[in-house]
DOVEX-911035 format. One line per 10 residues: number of its first residue (from 1); their letters; for each residue x, y, z of C-alpha. Coordinates in Angstrom, 3 decimals. Example, Ala and Ser with C-alpha at 12.3 -4.5 7.8 and 13.67 -1.06 7.14 Angstrom:
1> AS> 12.300/-4.500/7.800 | 13.670/-1.060/7.140
***
This chain:
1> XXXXXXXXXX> 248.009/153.179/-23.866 | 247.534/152.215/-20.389 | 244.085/151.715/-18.861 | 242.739/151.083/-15.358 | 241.889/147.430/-16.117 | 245.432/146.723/-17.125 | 246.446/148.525/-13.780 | 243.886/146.571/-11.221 | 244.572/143.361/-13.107 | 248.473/143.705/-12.470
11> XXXXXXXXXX> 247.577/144.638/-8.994 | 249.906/147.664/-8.840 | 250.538/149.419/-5.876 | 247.948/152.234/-4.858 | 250.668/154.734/-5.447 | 251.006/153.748/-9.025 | 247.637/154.486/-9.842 | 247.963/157.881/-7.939 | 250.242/158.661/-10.674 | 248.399/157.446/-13.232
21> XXXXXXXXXX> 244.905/159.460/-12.480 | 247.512/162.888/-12.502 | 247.703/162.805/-16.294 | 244.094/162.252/-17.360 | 240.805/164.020/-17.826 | 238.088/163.469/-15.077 | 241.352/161.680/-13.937 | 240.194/162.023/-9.800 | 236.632/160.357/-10.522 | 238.604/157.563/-12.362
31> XXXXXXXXXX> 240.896/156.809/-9.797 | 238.495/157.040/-7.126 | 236.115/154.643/-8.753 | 239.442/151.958/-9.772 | 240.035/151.893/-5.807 | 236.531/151.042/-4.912 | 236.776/148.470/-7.468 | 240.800/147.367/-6.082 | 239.446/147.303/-2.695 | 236.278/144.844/-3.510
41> XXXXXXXXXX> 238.586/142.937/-5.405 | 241.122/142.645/-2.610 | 237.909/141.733/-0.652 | 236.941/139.146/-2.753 | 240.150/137.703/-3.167 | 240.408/137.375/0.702 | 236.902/135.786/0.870 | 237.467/133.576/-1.115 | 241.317/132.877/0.474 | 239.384/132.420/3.998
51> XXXXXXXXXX> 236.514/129.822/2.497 | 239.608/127.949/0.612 | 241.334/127.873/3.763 | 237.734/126.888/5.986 | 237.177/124.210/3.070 | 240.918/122.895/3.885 | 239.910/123.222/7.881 | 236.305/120.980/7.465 | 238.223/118.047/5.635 | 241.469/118.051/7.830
61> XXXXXXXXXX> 238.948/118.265/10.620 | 236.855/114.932/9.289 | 239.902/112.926/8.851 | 240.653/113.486/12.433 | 239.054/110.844/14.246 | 240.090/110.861/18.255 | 238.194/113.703/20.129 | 241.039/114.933/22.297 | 243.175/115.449/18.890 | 240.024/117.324/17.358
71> XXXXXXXXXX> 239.133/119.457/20.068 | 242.730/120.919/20.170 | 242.911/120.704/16.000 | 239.765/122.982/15.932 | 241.291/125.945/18.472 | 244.390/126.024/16.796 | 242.373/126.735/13.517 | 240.596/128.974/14.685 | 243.257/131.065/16.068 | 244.723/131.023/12.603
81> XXXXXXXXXX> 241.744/131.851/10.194 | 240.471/134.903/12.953 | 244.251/135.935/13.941 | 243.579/135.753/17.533 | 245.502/135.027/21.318 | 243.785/132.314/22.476 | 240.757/130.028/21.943 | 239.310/127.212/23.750 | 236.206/125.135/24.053 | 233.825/124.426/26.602
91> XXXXXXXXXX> 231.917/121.223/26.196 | 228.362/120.597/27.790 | 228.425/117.634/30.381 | 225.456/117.752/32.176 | 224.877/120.275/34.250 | 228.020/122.077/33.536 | 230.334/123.199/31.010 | 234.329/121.992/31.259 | 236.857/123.830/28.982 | 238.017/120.744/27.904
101> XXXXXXXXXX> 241.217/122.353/25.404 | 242.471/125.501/25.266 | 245.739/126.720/22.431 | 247.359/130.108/23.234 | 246.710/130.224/26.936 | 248.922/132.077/29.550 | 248.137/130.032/32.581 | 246.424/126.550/33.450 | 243.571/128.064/34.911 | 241.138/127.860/32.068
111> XXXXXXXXXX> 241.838/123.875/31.155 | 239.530/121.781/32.778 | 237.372/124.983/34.730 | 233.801/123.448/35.387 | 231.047/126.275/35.009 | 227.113/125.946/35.352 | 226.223/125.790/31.834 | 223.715/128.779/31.661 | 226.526/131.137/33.722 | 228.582/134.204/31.768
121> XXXXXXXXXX> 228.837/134.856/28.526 | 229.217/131.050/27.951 | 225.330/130.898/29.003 | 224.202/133.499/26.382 | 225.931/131.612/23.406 | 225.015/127.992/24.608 | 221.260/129.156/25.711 | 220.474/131.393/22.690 | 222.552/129.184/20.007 | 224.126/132.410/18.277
131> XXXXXXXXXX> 227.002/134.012/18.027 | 227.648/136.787/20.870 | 230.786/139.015/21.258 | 231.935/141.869/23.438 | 235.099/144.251/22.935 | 236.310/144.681/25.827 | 235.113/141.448/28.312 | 236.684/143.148/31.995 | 234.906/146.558/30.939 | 231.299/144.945/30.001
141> XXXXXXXXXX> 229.136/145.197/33.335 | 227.149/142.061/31.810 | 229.959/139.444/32.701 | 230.956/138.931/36.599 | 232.031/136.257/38.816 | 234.601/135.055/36.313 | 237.493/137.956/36.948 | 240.475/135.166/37.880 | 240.007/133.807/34.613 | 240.033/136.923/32.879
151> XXXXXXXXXX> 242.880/138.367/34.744 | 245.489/135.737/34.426 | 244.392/135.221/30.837 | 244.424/138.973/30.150 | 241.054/138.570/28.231 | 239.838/141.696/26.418 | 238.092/141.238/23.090 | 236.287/137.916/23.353 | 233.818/136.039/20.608 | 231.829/132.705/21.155
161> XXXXXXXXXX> 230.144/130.308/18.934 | 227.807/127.973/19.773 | 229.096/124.260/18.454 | 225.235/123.389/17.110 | 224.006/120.696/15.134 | 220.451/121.303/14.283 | 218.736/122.265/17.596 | 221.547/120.243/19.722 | 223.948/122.285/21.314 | 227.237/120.312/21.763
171> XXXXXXXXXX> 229.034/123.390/23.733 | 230.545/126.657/22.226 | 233.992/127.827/20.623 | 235.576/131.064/21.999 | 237.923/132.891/20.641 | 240.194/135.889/22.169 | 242.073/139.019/22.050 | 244.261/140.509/24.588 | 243.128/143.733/23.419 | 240.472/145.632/22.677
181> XXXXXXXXXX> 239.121/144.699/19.113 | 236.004/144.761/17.347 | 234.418/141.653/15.206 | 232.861/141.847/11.891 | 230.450/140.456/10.470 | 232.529/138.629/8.043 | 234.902/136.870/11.083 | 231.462/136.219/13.285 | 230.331/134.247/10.301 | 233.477/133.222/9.152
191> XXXXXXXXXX> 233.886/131.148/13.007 | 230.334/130.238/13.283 | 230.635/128.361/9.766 | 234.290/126.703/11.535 | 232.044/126.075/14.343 | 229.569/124.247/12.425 | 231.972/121.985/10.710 | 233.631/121.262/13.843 | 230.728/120.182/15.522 | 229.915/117.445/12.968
201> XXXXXXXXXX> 233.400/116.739/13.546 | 232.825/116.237/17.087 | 229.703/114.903/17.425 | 231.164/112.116/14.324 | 234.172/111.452/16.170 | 232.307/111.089/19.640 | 230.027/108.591/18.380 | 232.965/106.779/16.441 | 234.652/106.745/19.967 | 231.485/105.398/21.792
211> XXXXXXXXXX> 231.422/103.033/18.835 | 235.246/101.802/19.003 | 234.537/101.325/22.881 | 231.676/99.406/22.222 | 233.751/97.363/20.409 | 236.262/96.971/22.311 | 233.930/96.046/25.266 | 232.035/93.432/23.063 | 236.068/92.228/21.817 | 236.599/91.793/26.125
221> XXXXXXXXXX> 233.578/89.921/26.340 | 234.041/87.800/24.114 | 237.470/86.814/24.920 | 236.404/86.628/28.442 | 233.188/84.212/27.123 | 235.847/82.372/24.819 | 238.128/81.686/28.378 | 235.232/80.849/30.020 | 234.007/78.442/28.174 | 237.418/76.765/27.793
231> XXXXXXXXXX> 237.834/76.658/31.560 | 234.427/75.288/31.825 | 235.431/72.392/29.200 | 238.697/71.873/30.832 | 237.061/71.520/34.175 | 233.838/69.116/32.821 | 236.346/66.753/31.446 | 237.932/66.765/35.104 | 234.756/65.596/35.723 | 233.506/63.246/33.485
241> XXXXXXXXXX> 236.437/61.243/33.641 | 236.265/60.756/37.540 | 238.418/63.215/38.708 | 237.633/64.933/41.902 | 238.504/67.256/43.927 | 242.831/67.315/43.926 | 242.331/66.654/40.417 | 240.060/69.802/39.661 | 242.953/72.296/42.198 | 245.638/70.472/39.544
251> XXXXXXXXXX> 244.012/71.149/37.036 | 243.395/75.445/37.894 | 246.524/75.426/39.090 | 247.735/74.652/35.556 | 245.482/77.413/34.414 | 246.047/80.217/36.811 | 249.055/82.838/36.653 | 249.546/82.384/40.110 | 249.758/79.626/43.201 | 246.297/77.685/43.962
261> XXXXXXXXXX> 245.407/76.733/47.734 | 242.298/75.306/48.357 | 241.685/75.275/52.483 | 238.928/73.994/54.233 | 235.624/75.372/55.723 | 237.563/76.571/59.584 | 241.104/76.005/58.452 | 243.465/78.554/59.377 | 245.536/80.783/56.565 | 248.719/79.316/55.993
271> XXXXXXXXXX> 251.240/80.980/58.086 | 253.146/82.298/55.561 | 249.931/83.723/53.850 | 249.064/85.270/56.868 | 251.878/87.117/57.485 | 251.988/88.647/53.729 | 247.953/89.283/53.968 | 247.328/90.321/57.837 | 243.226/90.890/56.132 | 243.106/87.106/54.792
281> XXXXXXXXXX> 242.021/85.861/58.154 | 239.691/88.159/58.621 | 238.096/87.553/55.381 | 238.400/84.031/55.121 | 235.925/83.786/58.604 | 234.115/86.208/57.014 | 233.356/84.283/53.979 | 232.521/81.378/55.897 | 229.828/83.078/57.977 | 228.527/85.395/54.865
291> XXXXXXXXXX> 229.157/83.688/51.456 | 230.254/86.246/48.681 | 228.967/86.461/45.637 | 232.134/86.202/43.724 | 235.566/86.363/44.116 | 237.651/89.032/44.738 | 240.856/90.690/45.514 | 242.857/91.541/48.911 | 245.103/93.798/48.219 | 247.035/95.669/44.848
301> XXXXXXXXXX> 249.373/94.272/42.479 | 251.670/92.158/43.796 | 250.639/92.227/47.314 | 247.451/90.549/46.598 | 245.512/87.711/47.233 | 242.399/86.261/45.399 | 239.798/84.907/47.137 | 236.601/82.591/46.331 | 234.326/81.059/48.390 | 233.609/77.468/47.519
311> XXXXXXXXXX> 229.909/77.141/48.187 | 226.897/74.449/47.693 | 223.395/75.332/48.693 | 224.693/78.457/50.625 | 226.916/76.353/52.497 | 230.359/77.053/52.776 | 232.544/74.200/51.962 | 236.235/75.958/51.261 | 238.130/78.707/50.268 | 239.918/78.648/47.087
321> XXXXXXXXXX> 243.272/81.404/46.907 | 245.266/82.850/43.863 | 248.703/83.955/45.205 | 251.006/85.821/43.018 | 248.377/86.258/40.234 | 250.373/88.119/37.153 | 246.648/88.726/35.543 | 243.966/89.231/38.745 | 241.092/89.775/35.736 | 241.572/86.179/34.166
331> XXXXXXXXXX> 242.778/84.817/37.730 | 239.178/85.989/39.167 | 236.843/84.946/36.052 | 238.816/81.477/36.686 | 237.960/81.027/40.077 | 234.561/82.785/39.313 | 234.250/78.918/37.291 | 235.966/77.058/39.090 | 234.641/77.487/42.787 | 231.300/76.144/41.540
341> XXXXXXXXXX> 232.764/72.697/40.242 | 235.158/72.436/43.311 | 232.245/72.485/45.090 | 229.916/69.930/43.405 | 233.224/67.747/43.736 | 233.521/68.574/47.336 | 229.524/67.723/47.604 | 230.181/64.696/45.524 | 232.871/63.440/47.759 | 231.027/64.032/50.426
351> XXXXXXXXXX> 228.073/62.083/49.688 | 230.813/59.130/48.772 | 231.862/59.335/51.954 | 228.858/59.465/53.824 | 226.969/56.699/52.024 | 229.561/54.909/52.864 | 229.886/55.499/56.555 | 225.939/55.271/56.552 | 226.654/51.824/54.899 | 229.504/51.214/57.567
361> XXXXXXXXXX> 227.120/52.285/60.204 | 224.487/50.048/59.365 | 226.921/46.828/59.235 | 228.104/47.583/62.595 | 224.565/47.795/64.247 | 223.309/44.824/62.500 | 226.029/42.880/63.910 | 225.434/43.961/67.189 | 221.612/43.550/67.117 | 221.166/40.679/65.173
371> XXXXXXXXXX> 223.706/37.644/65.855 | 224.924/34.809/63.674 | 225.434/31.486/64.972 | 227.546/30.467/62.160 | 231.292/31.808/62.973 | 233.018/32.119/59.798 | 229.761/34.257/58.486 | 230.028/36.611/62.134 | 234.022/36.745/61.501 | 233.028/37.724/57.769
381> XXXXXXXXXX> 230.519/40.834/58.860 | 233.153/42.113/61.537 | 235.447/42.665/58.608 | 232.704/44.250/56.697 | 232.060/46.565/59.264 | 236.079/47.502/59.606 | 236.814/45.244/62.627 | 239.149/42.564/63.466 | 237.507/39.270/64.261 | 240.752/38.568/66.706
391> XXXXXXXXXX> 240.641/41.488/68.793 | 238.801/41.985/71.837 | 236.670/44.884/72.313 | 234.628/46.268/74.898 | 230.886/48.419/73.927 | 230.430/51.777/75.014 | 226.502/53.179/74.644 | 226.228/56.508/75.422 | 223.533/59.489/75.386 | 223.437/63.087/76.212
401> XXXXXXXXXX> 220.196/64.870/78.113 | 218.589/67.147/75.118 | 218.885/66.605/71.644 | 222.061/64.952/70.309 | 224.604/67.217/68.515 | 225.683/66.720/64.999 | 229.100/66.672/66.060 | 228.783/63.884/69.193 | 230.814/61.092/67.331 | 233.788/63.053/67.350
411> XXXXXXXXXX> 233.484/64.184/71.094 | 233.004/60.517/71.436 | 236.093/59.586/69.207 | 238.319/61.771/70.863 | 240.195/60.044/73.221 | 239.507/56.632/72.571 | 242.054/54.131/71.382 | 242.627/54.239/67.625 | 240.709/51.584/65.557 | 237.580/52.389/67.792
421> XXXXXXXXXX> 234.524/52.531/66.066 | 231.711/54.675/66.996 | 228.293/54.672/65.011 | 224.821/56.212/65.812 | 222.009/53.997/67.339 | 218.856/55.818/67.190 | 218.975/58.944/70.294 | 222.105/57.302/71.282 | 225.725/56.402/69.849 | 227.876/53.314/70.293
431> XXXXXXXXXX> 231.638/52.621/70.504 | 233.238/49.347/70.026 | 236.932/49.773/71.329 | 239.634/47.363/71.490 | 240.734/47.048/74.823 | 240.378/44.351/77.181 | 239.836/46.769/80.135 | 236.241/48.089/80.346 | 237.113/50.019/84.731 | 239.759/51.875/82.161
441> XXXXXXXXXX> 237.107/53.463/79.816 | 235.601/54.404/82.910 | 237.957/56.387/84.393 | 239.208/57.992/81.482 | 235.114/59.095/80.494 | 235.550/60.197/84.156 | 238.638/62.200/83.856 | 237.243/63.715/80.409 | 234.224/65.754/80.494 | 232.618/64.293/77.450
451> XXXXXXXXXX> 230.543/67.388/77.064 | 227.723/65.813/80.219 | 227.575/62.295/78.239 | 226.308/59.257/80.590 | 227.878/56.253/79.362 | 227.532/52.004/80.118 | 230.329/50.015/79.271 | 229.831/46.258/78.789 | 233.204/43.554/78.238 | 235.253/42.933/76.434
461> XXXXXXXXXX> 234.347/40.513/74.082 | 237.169/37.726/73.935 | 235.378/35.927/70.656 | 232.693/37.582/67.928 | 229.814/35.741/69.301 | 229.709/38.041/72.640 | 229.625/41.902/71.236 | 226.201/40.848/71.050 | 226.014/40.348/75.025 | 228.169/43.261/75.222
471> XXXXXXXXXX> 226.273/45.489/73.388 | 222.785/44.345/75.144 | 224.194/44.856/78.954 | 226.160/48.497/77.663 | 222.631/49.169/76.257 | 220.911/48.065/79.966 | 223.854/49.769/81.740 | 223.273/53.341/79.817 | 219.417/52.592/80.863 | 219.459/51.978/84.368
481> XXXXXXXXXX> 222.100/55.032/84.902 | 219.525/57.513/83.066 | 216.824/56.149/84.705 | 218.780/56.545/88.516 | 219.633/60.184/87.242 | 223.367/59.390/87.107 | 223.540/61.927/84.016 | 227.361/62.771/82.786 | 228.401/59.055/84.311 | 230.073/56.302/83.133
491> XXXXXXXXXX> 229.727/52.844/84.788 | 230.279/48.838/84.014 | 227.748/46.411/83.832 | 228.938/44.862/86.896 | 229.183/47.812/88.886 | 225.417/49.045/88.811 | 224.734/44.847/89.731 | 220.976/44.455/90.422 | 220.169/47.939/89.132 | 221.076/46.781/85.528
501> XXXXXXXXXX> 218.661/44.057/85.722 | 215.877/45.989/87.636 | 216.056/48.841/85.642 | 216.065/47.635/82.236 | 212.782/49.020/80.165 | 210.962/45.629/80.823 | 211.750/45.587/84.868 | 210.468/49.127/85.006 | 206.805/48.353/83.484 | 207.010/44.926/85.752
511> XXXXXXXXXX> 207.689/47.438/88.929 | 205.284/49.779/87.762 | 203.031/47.117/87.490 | 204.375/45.156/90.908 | 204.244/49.172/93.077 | 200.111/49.708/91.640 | 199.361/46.142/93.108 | 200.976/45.928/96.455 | 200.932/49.689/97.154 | 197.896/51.955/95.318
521> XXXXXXXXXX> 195.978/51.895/98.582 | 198.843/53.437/100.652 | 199.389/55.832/97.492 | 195.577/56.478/97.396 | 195.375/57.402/101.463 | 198.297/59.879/101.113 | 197.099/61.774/97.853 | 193.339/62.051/100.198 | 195.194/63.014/103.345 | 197.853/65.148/102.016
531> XXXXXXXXXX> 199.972/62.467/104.271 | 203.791/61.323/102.709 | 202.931/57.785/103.862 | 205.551/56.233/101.500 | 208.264/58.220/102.674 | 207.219/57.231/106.229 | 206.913/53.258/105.131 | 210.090/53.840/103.531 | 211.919/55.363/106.799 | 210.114/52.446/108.894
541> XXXXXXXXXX> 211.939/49.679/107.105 | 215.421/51.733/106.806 | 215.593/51.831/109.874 | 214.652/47.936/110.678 | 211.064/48.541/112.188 | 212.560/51.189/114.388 | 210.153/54.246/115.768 | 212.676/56.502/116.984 | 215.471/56.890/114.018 | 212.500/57.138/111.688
551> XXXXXXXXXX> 211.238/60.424/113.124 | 214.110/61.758/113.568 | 214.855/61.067/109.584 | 211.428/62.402/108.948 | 211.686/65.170/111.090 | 208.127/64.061/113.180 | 207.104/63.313/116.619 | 207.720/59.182/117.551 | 203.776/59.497/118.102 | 203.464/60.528/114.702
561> XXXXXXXXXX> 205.036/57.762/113.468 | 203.083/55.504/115.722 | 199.701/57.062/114.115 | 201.080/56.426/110.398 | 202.351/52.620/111.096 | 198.914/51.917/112.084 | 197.181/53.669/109.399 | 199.487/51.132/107.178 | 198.434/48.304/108.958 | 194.920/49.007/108.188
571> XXXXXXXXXX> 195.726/49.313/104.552 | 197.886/46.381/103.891 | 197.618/44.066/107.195 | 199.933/43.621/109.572 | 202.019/41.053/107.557 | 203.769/44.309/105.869 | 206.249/44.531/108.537 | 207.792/41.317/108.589 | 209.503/39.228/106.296 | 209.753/38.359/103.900
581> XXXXXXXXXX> 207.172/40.789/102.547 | 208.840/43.750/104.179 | 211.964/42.918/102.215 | 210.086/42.843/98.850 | 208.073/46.633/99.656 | 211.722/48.107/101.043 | 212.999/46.542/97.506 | 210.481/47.991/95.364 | 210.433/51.411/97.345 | 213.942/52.237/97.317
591> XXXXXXXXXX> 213.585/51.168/93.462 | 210.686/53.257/92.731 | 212.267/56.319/94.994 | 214.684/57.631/92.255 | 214.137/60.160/90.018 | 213.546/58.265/86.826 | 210.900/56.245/88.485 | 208.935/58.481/91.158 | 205.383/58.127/91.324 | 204.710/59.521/94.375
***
């Protein structure tokens, strides 16, 4: 015979065991208990079906590994296991909230919506970390300022999850009808315990992803340490075996993706650069006003232009320019290395040089200050200092009023005939030119404006042994046309005649010596009576002796003059006025009358 157990265990249909109570004794009792027992059977059975299928979720879910892929893996689950529309998940970033996936949705509203974080229904779940749900979301007066959402998504029955782990709240899993329905118990669990899994997912798979970046960064670095330190290698053995500066630009141009051009501090952009990069002119003044810290790009892609500043001591030397780069990261860490060795070459070369012009230098003013009376050793040092014993050269001293600018040599240089010479000699700088025509130099300094330079020229020298003389009388020549206030002039030896001799530093203390002797009392009487009586002796003898053109140069009465002339004869005698003694005070007071030399 038939009983209920063999019934519920073949899982017949409900009818069946309709039909089977009919027959039986207490048959409606029966029946009624076997369906209580099918349906917590049937219950069971689905439990059990849902926590076999969540168990199947949680381990596809830890095999997943990129967040984007998990995010959307975990809403399409949960769509399945609750039979819903739509779900999506809002992540906590900050002060917000984004929806960062969303599977099922109508519209593209809700992907990538940014919310405050305590706002909505969102709020509730995140901020209490529970479960909350609503029926019928447009109806519930709890929920407003999100009705766009809600009406293009058609959002009725909605549930939320918070996506915890521990006390952390990651963000929260919702999960959606598009009409009216009410959650159990059993499906609020049922997604909270999806939602739990799923945040270990996420939070796993986020730190995996922080951890594979890391990585990755640390991978970057150290390739980018690894190419560093083979450009630095490359470039040291440049270096050390005596290359300098062409050899170092050789050298990153074989390293580089691109073209190499190294141009010089004030050198303009090659023409064909500047046309292709109208901002590389801009920036290449720029960076030699305000060194950069590092290189950097001008311009995208193709249409760019790398740019480094080659600097020592803060000092711009150069610019050094990738063209064409096919790799602008590498291109930059290279000339990130290389502008600092370009520039202790360019410092090193430098120094070469000027040691060596210093050395120059000193050769040339030795031979000019300190003669040798055997030839062949004088021929010997004019080679030394770059000069051909059998050319003749005239000496040009010269000196500007001020301080002397760092760049005076090559004002001096410029326009001089080539194979001059022109070396510093102490406040003042000194030419030897070849050219047998000293009146020439003159007029051309004359023409030129030499930036106010006063000049003496002295020559030429037909044979070694007179650059000395030459030097000396250029030398008394730049003297007596400073001390005369001739500033911005140029003039021969022979053309300032007595002056040159006069005027030299050791005739100035013997007239300074000669004008306190013969003419302190005069000089005494006109400081006590306020009186110019040198500028009256001085008119006197101008004008031979003569009363009448002297006042009228002084500007006085002829009785005036009368009163003065005596006052002089009681200071220095009556001889004063006739030769030859008259010659030698007119001498020494026209002399002693220019500006160099006033005293009174």
């Amino acid at each position: 015979m038939t009983t209920w157990l063999d019934l519920l265990l073949a899982d017949v249909p409900v009818e069946d065991m309709h039909r089977h109570g009919e027959g039986l004794a207490e048959g409606e009792r029966q029946l009624e208990a076997a369906l209580q027992l099918r349906a917590l059977l049937e219950q069971r059975r689905r439990r059990a079906a849902e926590l076999t299928a969540l168990n199947d979720m949680a381990a596809q879910l830890t095999s997943t590994h990129v967040v984007d892929d998990l995010l959307q893996e975990i809403t399409v689950q949960a769509r399945r296991l609750l039979g819903v529309d739509l779900a999506y998940i809002g992540l906590i970033r900050g002060d917000e909230t984004v929806f960062e996936v969303v599977s099922g949705g109508l519209t593209t509203q809700l992907l990538g919506r940014r919310i405050p974080r305590s706002a909505g229904m969102l709020g509730l779940v995140i901020g209490r970390g529970e479960p909350y749900w609503t029926s019928d979301y447009p109806g519930d007066p709890s929920f407003t300022g999100f009705d766009d959402i809600a009406t293009a998504e058609q959002l009725h029955a909605l549930l939320g999850v918070p996506l915890q782990i521990r006390e952390r709240v990651l963000g929260a899993l919702f999960v959606c009808k598009r009409t009216e329905r009410h959650f159990t118990d059993e499906e609020i669990g049922l997604l909270a315990s999806l939602a739990s899994h799923a945040a270990i997912a996420i939070d796993n798979a986020t730190t995996l992803q922080r951890y594979r970046e890391t990585a990755a960064q640390l991978e970057a670095a150290n390739r980018r340490l690894e190419r560093t330190l083979a450009w630095d290698r490359q470039l040291t053995r440049v270096v050390l075996r005596g290359g300098g500066v062409e050899d170092l630009v050789a050298e990153i141009a074989a390293a580089a993706s691109g073209r190499v051009v190294l141009l010089d501090k004030g050198a303009p952009a090659p023409a064909d650069l500047a046309q292709r990069f109208p901002a590389l002119p801009e920036a290449l003044a720029s960076i030699s006003v305000h060194p950069r810290s590092g290189p950097s790009a001008l311009g995208e892609g193709s249409d760019a232009v790398l740019v480094a500043g080659v600097v020592a001591d803060r000092e711009v030397l150069a610019a050094l320019l990738v063209v064409d780069s096919e790799d602008d990261a590498d291109d930059l860490l290279l000339l990130e290395r290389a502008a600092p060795a370009v520039a202790l070459a360019m410092v090193g070369e430098r120094a070469v040089s000027e040691a060596t012009r210093l050395t120059r230098d000193a050769m040339v003013i030795d031979l000019l200050t300190r003669p040798a009376s055997e030839p062949r050793a004088l021929r010997q040092r004019m080679r030394n200092a770059g000069l051909d014993p059998a050319t003749a050269y005239c000496v040009i001293a010269a000196a500007r009023q001020g301080e002397v600018p760092r760049d005076s040599r090559d004002d001096l240089s410029t326009g001089l005939p080539a194979h001059s010479v022109v070396v510093p000699d102490g406040d003042r700088l000194v030419a030897i030119v070849p050219t047998h025509e000293p009146n020439a130099l003159v007029r051309d300094w004359s023409a030129g404006s030499r930036h106010g330079a006063t000049a003496g020229v002295s020559g030429p020298a037909e044979r070694p042994m007179q650059l000395h003389n030459c030097y000396t009388d250029a030398v008394a020549t730049l003297d007596a046309l400073l001390t005369l206030g001739r500033h911005g002039e140029a003039a021969t030896a022979e053309q300032l005649g007595l002056y040159r001799i006069l005027l030299t530093h050791t005739g100035r203390r013997a007239l300074h010596a000669q004008f306190d002797h013969e003419l302190s009392p005069v000089l005494c009487e006109q400081q006590r009576r306020s009186i110019p009586m040198l500028a009256t002796m001085k008119a006197y003898l101008d004008h031979g002796g003569r009363v009448a053109p002297a006042a009228r140069a002084l500007g006085v009465h002829v009785n005036t003059i009368y009163q003065r002339v005596a006052v002089l004869d009681d200071l220095l005698g009556d001889s004063w006025r006739e030769p030859p003694r008259s010659l030698d005070l007119h001498i020494l007071l026209r002399i002693m009358s220019t500006p160099g030399l006033t005293q009174a």
